[in-house]
C-alpha positions in Angstrom: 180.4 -78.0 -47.0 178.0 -75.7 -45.4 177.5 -76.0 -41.5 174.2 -77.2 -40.1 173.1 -74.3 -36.9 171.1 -75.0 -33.9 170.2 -72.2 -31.8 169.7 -73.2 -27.9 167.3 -71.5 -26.0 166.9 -71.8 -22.2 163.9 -71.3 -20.8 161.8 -70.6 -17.5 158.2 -68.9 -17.6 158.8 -66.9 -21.3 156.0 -66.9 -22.7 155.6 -63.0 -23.1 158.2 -63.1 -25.1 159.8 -66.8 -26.2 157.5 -66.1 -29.8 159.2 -63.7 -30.8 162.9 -64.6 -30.2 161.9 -67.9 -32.0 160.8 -66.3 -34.8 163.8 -64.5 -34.5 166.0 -67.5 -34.3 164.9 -69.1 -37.1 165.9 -66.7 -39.9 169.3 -67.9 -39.1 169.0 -71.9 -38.1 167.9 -74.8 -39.0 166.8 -76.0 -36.1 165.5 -74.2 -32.5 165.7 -75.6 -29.6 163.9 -74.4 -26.2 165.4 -76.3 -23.1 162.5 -75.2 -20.6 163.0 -75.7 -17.0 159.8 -77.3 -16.3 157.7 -73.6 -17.0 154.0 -73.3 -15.4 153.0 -71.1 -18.1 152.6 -71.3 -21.9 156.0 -71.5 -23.3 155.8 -75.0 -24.2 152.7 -74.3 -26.1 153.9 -71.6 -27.7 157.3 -72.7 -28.5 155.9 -75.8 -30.0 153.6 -73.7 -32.4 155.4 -71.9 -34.0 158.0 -75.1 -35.0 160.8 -74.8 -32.1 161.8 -78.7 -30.5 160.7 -78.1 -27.0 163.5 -80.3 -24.0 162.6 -80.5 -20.4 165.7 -80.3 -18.6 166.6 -82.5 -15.9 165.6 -80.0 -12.7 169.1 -78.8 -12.0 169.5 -75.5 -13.5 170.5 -73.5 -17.1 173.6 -75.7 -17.3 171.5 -79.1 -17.3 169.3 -77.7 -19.9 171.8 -76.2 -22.1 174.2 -79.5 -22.1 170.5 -81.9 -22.6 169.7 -79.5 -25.8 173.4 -80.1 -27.3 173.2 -83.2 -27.2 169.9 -83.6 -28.4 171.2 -81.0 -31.3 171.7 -81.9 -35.0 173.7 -78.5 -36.1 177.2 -78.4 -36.7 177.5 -75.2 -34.8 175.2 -74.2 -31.1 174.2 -71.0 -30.7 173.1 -69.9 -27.1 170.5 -66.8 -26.4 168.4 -65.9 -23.8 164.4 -65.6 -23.9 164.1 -62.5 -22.1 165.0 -59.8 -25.6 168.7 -59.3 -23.9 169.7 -60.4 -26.9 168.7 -59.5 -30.3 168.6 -63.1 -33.0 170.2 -60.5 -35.6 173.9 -60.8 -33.9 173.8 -64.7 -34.5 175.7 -64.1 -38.1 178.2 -61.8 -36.4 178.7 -65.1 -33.6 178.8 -67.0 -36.1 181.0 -66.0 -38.7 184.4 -66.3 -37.2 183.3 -70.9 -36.7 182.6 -70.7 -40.3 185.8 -69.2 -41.1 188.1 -71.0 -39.3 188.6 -68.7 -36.9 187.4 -69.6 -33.7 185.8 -72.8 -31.8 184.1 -70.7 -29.3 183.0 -67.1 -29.7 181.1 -64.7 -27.3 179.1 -61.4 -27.4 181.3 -59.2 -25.6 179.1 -56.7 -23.2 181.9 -54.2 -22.8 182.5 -53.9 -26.5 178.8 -53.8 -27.5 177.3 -52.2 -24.6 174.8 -53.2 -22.0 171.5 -51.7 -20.6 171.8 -54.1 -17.3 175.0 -53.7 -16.2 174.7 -50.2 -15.1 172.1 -48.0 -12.9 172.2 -49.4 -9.5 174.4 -50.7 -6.8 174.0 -54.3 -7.1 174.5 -53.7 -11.2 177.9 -51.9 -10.3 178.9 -54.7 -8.0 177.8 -57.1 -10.5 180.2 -56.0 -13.3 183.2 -55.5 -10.8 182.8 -59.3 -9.8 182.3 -60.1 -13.8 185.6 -58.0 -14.5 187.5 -59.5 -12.0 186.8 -62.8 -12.9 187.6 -62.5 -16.4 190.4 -60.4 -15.7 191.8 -63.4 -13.8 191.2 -66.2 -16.1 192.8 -63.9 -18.8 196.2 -63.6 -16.6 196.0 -68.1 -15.9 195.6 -69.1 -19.7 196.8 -65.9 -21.4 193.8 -65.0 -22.9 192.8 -61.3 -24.1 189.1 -61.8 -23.4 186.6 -59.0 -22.3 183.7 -60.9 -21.2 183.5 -64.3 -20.0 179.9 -64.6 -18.5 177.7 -63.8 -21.2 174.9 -66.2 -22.2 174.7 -65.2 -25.7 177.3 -67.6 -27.7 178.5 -69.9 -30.1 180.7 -73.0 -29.9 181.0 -76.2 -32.2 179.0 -78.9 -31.6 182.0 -81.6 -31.3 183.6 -78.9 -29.3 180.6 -78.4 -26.9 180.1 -81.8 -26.3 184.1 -82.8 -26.0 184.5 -80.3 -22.8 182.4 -82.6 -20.5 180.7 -79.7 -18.4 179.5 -80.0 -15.2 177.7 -76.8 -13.7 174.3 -76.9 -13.4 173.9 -73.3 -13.2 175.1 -70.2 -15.1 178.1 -71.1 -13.9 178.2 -73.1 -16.9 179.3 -70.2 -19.2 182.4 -69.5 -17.5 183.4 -73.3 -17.2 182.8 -73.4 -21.1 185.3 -70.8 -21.9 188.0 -72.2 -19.1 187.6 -75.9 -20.4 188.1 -74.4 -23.6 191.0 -72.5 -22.9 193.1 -75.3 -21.3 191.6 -77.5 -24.0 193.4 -75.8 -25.9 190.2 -74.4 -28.2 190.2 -71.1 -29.9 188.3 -68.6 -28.1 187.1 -65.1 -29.7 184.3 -62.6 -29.0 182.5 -60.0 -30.8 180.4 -57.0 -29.6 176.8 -57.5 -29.0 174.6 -55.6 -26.8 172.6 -56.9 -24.1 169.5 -55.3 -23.3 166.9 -54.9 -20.3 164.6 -57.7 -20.0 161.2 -56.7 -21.6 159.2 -58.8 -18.9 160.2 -60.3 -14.9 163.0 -59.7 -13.6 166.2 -61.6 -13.6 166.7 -65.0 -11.8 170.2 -64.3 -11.2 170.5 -63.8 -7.4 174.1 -62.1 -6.9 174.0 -63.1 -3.1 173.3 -66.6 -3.7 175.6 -67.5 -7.0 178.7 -65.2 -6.1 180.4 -67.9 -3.8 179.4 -70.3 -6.7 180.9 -67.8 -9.9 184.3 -67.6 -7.4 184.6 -71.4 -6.7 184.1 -72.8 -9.8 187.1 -69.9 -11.4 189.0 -71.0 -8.6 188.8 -74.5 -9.0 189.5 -74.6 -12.7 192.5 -72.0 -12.2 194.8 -73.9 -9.1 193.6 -77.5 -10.1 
């Protein structure tokens, strides 16, 4: 029986380029969802034109929006990208492919493995990946895992599987409770290389000041309770 996708897209302000990675999307789904976080441009408009379901979220964060749009989802199988062009709609069959054979519940574009054009350049980039490393390098050594990247937006997990871990962040925390929950679940968790790119427009809304008590505490908690 062939499995149903729905591909997931958070949203915030996009609509330079939220067209395109719809259009994108859809070669490869049967269903797009935007979950907009209450935008004051035109993404709604656009998004609804060219045939994506368009979700407020709830005025928490990514995290709200991406558990709203999974449940609202009818696909067997969620796929997760950002609007920005980090990531490119032609490595959803790669995410894909190890769900529909068997392989895997949860699997991730590895940055390390596909490369990265925002991870490197500048000081708060560098400390950026050190605190990404370090976190996965610790949630590896607590559940045994041989994971390279555990942060990355750009995934996919079963529905039933998705909707079974009971998340909580509200944040981009979200993607690195996904892959714990999953782990002590007791889910299968893979990755595959996909390269993230610079943003084409804004900058990013991830301020490393301001979330990097959060990133540590919620890897903490999950580890020692």
């Amino acid at each position: 029986m062939s499995q149903k996708i729905t591909v997931i897209i958070p949203t915030k302000n996009e609509e330079h380029t939220i067209e395109e990675i719809i259009q994108g999307c859809k070669v490869f789904a049967s269903e797009v969802i935007v979950a907009d976080g209450h935008s004051t441009d035109k993404t709604k408009e656009i998004s609804e034109r060219v045939g994506a379901r368009f979700l407020l979220d709830g005025g928490k964060g990514k995290g709200d929006g991406l558990r709203k749009a999974s449940q609202a989802a009818t696909g067997d199988i969620l796929v997760f990208i950002d609007a920005d062009g980090s990531h490119d709609p032609h490595d959803i069959p790669r995410l894909v492919k190890p769900i529909l054979d068997n392989e895997a519940d949860l699997v991730t574009g590895s940055r390390p493995k596909g490369g990265s054009d925002e991870l490197h350049g500048d000081v708060q980039k560098l400390i950026r990946m050190i605190g990404s490393d370090i976190i996965t390098i610790v949630i590896n050594y607590r559940w045994k895992a041989k994971l390279s990247d555990t942060q990355n937006g750009f995934r996919a997990i079963r529905r039933k599987v998705m909707l079974d871990l009971n998340l909580k962040e509200n944040g981009f925390t979200i993607e690195e409770e996904m892959i714990m929950k999953c782990l002590k679940k007791g889910y299968r968790v893979d990755e595959v290389p996909t390269h993230e790119y610079e943003r084409r427009y804004g900058v990013s809304r991830i301020s490393l000041c301001r979330v990097s008590f959060r990133f540590v505490w919620v890897v903490l908690k999950h580890v020692f309770f």
